[in-house]
N, C-alpha and C positions, 0 to 999 in steps of 0.2 A: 504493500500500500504506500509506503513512504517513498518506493522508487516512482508509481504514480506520480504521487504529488510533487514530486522534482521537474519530473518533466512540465506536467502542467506547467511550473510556477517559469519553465524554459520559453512557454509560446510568449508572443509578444504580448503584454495588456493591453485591454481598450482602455482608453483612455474616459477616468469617471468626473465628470463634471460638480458631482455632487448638486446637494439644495433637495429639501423634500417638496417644494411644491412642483419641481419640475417632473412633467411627466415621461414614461421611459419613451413613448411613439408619438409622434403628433402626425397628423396627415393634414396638409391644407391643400383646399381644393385640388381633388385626384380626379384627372378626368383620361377615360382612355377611351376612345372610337375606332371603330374597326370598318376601314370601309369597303363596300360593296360594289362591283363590277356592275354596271349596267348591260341591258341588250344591244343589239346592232343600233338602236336606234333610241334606247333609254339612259340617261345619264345615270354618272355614279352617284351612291346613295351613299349615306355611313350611318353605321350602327351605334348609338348612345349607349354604349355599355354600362360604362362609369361617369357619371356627369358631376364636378365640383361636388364630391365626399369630402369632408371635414370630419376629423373626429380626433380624439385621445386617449390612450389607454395609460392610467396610473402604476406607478409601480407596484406591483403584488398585487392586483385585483385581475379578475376577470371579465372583459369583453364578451356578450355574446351578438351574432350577426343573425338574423331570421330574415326572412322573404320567400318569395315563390321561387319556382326554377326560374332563371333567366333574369332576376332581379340585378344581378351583379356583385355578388357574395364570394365567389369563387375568384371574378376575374377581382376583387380587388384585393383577394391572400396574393394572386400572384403578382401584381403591381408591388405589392409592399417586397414583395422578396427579389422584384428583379427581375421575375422570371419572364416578362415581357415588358418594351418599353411601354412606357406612359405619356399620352400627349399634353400634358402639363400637372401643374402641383406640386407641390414638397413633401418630400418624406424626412421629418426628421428624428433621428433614433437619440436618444439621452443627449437632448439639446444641439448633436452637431447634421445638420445635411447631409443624404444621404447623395454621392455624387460630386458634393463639393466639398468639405471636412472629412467626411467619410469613407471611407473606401469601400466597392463591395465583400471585400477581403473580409474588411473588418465587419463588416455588418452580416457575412454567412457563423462570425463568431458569436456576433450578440442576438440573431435571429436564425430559427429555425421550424422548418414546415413538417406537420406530419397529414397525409394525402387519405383520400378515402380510397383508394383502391390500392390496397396490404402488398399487392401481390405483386403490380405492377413497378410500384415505388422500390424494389429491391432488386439488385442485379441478378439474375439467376445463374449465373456463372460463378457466382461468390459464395463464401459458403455465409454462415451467418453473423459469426468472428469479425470476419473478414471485411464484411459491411458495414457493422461496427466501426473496426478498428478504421475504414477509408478516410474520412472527414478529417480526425487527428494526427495521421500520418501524412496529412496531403499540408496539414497545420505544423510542420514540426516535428511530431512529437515519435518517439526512434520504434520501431516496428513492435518490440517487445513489450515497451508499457504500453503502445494503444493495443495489443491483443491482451492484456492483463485487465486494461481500462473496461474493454468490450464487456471480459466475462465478468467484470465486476458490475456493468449496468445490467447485463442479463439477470444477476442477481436481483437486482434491484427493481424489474420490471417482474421481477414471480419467474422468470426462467431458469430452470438448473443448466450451468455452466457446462456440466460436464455431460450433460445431456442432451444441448441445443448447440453449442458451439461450430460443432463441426458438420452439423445439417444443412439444407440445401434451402432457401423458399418451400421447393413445391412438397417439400418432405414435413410441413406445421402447417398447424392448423390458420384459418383467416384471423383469430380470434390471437393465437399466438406471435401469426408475420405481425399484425397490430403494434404488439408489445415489442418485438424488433425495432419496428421504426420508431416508435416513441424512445429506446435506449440509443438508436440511433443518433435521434436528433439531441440527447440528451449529451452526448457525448465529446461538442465543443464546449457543456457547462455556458448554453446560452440564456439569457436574463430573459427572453420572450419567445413564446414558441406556438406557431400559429398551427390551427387544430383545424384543417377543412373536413367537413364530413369524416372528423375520423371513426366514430364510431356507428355509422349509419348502416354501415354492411355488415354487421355482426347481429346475432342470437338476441334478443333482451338479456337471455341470463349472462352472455360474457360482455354486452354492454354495460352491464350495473358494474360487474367486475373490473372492467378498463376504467370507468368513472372513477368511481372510487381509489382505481391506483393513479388516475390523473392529479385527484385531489392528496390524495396522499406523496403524489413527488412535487406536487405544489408548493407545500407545507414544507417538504426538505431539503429543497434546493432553492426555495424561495422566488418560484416561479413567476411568470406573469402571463397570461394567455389571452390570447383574439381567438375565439370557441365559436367557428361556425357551423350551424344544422338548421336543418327545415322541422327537427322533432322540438314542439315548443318547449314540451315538460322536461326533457334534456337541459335544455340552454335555463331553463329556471332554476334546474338543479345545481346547476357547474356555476351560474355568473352573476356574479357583481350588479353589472348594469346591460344590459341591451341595445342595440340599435336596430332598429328594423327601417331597409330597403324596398324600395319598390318603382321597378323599372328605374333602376340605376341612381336613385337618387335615396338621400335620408330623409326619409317621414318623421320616424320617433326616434328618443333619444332618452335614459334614465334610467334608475334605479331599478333593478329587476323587478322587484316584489312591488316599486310604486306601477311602474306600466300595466302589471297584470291588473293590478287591484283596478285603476283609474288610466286605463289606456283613452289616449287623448286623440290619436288620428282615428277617423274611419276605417280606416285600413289595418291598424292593429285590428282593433273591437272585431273586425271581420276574423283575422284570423284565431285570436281566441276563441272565437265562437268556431271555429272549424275547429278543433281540437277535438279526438276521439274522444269520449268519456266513458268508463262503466257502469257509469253513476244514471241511469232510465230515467231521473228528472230533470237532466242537463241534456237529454239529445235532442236533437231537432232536424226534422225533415225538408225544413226551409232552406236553403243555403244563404249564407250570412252577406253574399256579394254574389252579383251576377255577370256571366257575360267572361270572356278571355281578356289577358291584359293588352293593353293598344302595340302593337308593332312599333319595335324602338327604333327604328329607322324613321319615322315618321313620330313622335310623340303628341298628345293633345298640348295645346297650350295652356297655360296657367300650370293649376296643379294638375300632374298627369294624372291622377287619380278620379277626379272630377267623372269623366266617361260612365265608373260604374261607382261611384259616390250616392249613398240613398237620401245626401242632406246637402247636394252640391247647390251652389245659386249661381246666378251669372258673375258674380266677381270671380268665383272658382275656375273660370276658363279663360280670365282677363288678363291675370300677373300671377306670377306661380309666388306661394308665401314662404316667407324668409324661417328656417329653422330657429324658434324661440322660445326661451326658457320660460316656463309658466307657474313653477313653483324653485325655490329660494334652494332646493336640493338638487336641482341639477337636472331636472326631467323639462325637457326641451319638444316641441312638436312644431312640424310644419303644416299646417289647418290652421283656414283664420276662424274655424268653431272655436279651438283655443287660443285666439290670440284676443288678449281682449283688449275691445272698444277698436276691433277692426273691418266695423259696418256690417258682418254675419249676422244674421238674423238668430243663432242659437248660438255666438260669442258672449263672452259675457261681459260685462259693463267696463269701462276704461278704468283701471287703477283697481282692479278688481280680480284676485286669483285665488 
């Protein structure tokens, strides 16, 4: 263990800016579009993936991301990691730029991705050591302690060393490769580690299981996570605070357990109300929203939501509304139902939350 830790203390440090109100990620306006070929005789179009995202993640709390498919949830884990450019916005990681102060060198150190597909995410050429030990041999660190390093995350992820070490991918189970790439990513010892669908392809019963060791290496390594899924009761389990997308933009924004209780857009309240329940006096045959979301190539104007909105007015299709705080904790929405004294007819009175 101690030769571990030598080496470690060999890779270069990030450099810590220190200050606790700073936060570890800031995003300011992230916008990515992806554009579309027209016909012989139809001009190019482009897709609104990501449209000026804003947000922040605090040190040691959890983020969680919710939306529909195609909201932009995914494309903006990979934004933040690099993994594709971005047509404008800053990313910046513990107060430095990520591209200008930062390097991506350095920012594969202090950020890391675990993918929803187990299988894919892992070289099948490698054994599972071996995939481990990659990241911190590519870092530095001399071939013998990152294969020491590996069996010791194995340990650590619920895997016997001496039983999973020298296996292949396709030889564990999906529930297992999981726990690989979570010891994986764990294994440059990054302060943020971004969780797309990771537990979405798994069992319920080895979901709870990976959760709970999410939350448990949270707690030991003093983690910080962006936790995206489409399962709500998931993301209320794992997070701090919320944001929820819709067709590439931020709607809501706050306190997990405040959004649930008193969700402020249309658009949450919709998907809350979609949520399975077991519970026969919470189900409902109604669906809570109607209608497919608008083509993000073309968006509605104002707020994109308006389209299938059951309280929209004509202001809703005039000026799309500015993301704002509505209570003194942090729970932020963009509806002018909650901006008050912003002419909505169900807003509530000016100077009044």
């Amino acid at each position: 263990m101690s030769d571990i830790v030598e080496e470690i203390d060999k890779l270069e440090p990030l450099e810590d800016i220190g200050g606790v109100a700073q936060p570890l990620l800031q995003v300011i306006s992230l916008t990515k579009h992806f554009p579309v070929r027209g016909g012989l005789f139809a001009p190019s179009k482009t897709v609104r993936a990501v449209d000026d995202v804003s947000f922040a993640i605090a040190k040691g709390e959890t983020v969680g991301i919710v939306g529909e498919s195609g909201c932009g949830k995914s494309t903006t884990a990979r934004l933040l990691m690099h993994l594709m450019p971005r047509n404008s916005g800053d990313i910046i990681y513990d107060g430095r730029t990520v591209g200008r102060e930062l390097s991506l060198r350095e920012l594969r150190r202090g950020m890391q991705m675990v993918f929803q597909d187990s299988y894919a995410s892992l070289n099948p050429r490698l054994t599972i050591e071996e995939s481990i030990a990659f990241g911190p041999k590519v870092h530095g660190m001399a071939d013998k302690a990152a294969r020491l390093l590996a069996r010791e995350l194995l340990g650590k992820v619920g895997l016997r060393p001496e039983t999973f070490a020298n296996r292949y991918p396709h030889e564990v189970s999906g529930g297992q490769r999981q726990r690989v790439n979570i010891a994986r990513a764990l294994a440059l010892s990054p302060r943020l580690v971004i969780l797309d669908e990771a537990v979405s392809a798994l069992d319920k019963s080895v979901e709870a299981q990976v959760l709970n060791l999410l939350v448990d290496l949270k707690r030991e390594f003093g983690l910080t996570y962006l936790f995206i899924s489409h399962d709500l009761n998931v993301v209320r389990y794992i997070s701090d605070r919320v944001l929820v997308m819709y067709l590439g933009e931020v709607v809501e924004l706050g306190p997990v357990d405040e959004v649930w209780d008193g969700p402020a857009h249309p658009y949450t309240r919709a998907l809350l109300a979609a949520m399975p329940s077991s519970d026969p006096d919470k189900r409902t045959e109604t669906p809570p929203i109607t209608g497919d979301p608008p083509n993000p190539i073309d968006p509605p104007s104002g707020c994109r939501f308006h389209t299938r909105c059951p309280f929209a007015e004509a202001m809703c299709g005039e000026a799309t509304p500015k993301l704002t705080e509505i209570t003194v904790t942090g729970h932020q929405a963009a509806c002018y139902m909650a901006i008050p004294g912003s002419g909505h007819s169900k807003a509530p009175a000016a100077g009044v939350h």
